[in-house]
SEKOLMI-516494 format. One record per residue (C-alpha): y, z, x. Coordinates in pm, whole numbers, plus 32768, in hexadecimal, padded with zeros to 4 digits. Layout:
N
YZX
...
***
This chain:
317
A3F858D0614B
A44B58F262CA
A4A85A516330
A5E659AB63E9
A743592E6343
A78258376426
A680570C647A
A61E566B65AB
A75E567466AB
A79A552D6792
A76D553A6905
A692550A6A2C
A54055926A0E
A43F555F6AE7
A2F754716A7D
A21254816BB2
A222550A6D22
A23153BE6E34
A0DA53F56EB8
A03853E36D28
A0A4524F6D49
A02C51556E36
A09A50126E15
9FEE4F256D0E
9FB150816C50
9FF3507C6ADC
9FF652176A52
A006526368C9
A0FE5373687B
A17C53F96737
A2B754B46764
A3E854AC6675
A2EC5470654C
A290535F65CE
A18D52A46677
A218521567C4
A170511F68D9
A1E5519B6A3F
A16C509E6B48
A1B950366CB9
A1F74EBF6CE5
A1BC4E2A6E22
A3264E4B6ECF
A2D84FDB6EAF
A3E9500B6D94
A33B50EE6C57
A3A550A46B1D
A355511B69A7
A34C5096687C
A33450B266FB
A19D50A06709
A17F4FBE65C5
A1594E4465FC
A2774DC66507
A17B4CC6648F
A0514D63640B
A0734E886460
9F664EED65BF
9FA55017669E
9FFA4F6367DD
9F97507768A4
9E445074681C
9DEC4F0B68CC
9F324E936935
9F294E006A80
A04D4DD16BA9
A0A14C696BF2
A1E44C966D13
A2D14D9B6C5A
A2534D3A6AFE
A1474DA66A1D
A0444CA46949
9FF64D5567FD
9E594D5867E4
9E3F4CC96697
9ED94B9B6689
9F5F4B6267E4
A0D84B9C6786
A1B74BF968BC
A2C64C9F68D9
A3C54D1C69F4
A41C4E7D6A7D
A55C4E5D69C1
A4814E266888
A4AB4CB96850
A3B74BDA67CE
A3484AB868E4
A23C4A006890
A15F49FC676D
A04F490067DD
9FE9485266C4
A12047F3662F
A27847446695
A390482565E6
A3B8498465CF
A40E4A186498
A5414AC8645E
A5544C5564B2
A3EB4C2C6567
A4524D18667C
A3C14EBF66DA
A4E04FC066EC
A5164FE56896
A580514368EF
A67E516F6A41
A5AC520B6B5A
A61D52A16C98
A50752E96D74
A588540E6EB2
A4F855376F34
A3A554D16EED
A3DE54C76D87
A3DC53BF6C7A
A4E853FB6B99
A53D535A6A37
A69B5369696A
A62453B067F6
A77B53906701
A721538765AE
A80D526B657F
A7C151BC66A4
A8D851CB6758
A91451CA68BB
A8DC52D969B7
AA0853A869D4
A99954786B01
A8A3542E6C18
A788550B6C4E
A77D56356D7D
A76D55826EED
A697567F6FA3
A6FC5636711A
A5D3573B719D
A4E0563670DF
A43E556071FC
A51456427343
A44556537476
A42257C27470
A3CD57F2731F
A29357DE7260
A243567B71ED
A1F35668706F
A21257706F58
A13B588E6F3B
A11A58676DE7
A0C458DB6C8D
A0CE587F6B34
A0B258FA69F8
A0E258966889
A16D59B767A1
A21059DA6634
A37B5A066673
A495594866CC
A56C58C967ED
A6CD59946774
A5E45AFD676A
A53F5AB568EA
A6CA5A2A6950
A7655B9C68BC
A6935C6369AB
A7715C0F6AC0
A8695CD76A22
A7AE5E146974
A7AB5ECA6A85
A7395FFC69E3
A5EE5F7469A8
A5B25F766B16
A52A60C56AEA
A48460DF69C5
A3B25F8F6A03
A3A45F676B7D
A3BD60D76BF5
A4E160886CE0
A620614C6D02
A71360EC6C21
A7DF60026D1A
A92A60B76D81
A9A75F836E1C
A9BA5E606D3A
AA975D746CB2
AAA45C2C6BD4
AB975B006BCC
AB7759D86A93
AC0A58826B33
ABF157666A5F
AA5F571C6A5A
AA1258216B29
A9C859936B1C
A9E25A386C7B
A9725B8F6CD6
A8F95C946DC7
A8385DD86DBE
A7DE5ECF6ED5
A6F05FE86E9B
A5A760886F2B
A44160146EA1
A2ED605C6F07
A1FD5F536F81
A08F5F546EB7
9FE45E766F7A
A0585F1570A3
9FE260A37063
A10060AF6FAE
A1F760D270E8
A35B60FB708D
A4255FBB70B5
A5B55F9C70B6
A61B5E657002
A7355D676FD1
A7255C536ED6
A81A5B846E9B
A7D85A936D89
A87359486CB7
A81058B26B97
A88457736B51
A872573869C9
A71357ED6905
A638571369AF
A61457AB6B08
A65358F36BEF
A66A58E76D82
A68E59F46E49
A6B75A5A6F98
A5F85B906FDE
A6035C74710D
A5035DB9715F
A4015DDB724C
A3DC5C557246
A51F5B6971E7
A4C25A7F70DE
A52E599F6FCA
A4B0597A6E5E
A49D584C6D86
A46558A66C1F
A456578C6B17
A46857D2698F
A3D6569F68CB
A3F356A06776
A266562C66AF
A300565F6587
A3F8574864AA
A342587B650A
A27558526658
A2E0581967B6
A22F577568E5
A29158546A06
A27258046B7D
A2BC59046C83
A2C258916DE7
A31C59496F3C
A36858D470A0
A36E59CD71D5
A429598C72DC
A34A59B77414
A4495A5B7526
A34959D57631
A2125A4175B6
A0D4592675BB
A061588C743B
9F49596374B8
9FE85A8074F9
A0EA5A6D73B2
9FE359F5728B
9F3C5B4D723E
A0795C26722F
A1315AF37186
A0165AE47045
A03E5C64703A
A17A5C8A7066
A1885B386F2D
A0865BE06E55
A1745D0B6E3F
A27E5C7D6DC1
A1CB5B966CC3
A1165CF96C6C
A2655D376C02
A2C15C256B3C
A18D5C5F6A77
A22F5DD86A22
A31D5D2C6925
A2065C356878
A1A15D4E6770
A2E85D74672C
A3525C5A6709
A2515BE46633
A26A5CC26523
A3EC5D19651D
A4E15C6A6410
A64C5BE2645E
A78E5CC763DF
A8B55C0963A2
A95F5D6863A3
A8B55E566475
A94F5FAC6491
A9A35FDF65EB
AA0260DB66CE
AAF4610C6804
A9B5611B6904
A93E5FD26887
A95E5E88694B
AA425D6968DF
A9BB5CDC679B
AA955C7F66D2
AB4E5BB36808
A9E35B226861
A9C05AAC66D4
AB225A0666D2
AAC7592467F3
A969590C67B7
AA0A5854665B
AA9C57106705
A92656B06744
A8EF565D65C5
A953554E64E2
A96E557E6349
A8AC543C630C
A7C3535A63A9
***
């Protein structure tokens, strides 16, 4: 039995950073509890699909091969379109009925390849974060990133943002006295100011801002300002009913300074923060869901974050 009440809640999550997929590259995935294809047709437009060839059955990301924006399934040469439609099946004139791969939307920005997952399939309802820094001239150009894949699930990593006692307890940081939360429609936005202390920088003192949205339980971005003004990507893909693939990527914003000059306090100033993200894993991983927790007046907004966090499920699939 899964320690969470809920299931799998729709959204955008991500499936694979830009630079993972070159064009003509086919990627097996399993995300969702599934097994997904991700691959790159020729145009430079990334799709994903239900992995299973509707005929017999093949993985077509073990094999498959990109012909323009389609894929050709390895075992018997079946092809189908991006939008999962079956083309050509070489060997034979008609096509039968229902021989077509569930086609996910995908909305590729900020150096990110993002997929809709609805239980239902229905169509996106939101789009996923634009990141404007993403690509700037005086920014860093790609993620420093890292990844991880841990037994919890994308609602506990999404409440964080709002327990701010935790801050603490977990990340040794002063409890933030200026903070703040909003819930609008899909998204949560927040802020939090409060002093921290840099590990892979001797530990120097560092005054921070953070100011944060999360559009549905799929994904975080933040803009954070200290001793170096960043922004954070964080992605939380769903493997199944109790594990998430996380990616964590940061941007710097270079104020002048040479690649040369920016890439060693960058990584440290990166691996500090992802140090930080790791703080919550053992939590995470071993604590179970209260429907009725008994709260107190210092504690963040929970039960607020659980009544929005709730328009992200469906009763049936």
């Amino acid at each position: 039995m899964s320690r969470y009440p809920f299931g799998m809640p729709f959204g955008w999550y991500p499936v694979a950073w830009s630079f993972e997929l070159e064009r003509g590259a086919v990627a097996k995935r399993r995300y969702f509890s599934r097994e997904l294809v991700l691959y790159r047709g020729e145009s430079g437009k990334a799709f994903v699909l239900d992995a299973h060839c509707p005929h017999l059955g093949a993985h077509l990301g073990v094999g498959g091969k990109v012909e323009g924006d389609s894929i050709r399934c390895p075992f018997h040469g079946w092809r189908f379109s991006g939008a999962g439609e079956c083309l050509e099946i070489p060997y034979a004139t008609r096509k039968p009925a229902g021989a077509r791969a569930a086609a996910y939307p995908v909305r590729e920005q900020g150096g990110v390849v993002w997929a809709w997952y609805h239980p239902n399939g229905e169509s996106p309802a939101f789009e996923p974060p634009e990141i404007r820094e993403f690509g700037a001239e005086d920014w860093t150009c790609e993620w420093t990133h890292y990844e991880w894949t841990i037994r919890t699930h994308p609602q506990e990593i999404a409440e964080n943002s709002v327990d701010w006692p935790h801050f603490h307890a977990i990340h040794h940081m002063e409890p933030p006295p200026d903070r703040a939360v909003r819930f609008e429609g899909h998204e949560i936005c927040w802020h939090a100011a409060t002093t921290k202390h840099v590990t892979t920088l001797d530990g120097a003192a560092d005054e921070i801002r953070v100011v944060g949205r999360n559009p549905g339980l799929g994904c975080s971005y933040v803009r954070y300002s200290g001793m170096l003004e960043t922004v954070i990507v964080m992605g939380m893909t769903p493997v199944d009913d109790e594990h998430v693939h996380m990616r964590f990527g940061v941007i710097g914003k270079k104020g002048g300074r040479s690649d040369l000059e920016m890439a060693p306090f960058h990584k440290a100033y990166a691996d500090d923060m992802a140090i930080a993200v790791e703080q919550d894993f053992p939590i995470w991983e071993n604590k179970i869901y209260h429907t009725a927790p008994r709260l107190c007046d210092g504690d963040g907004p929970v039960p607020e974050f659980r009544r929005w966090a709730s328009q992200f499920y469906v009763t049936s699939s």
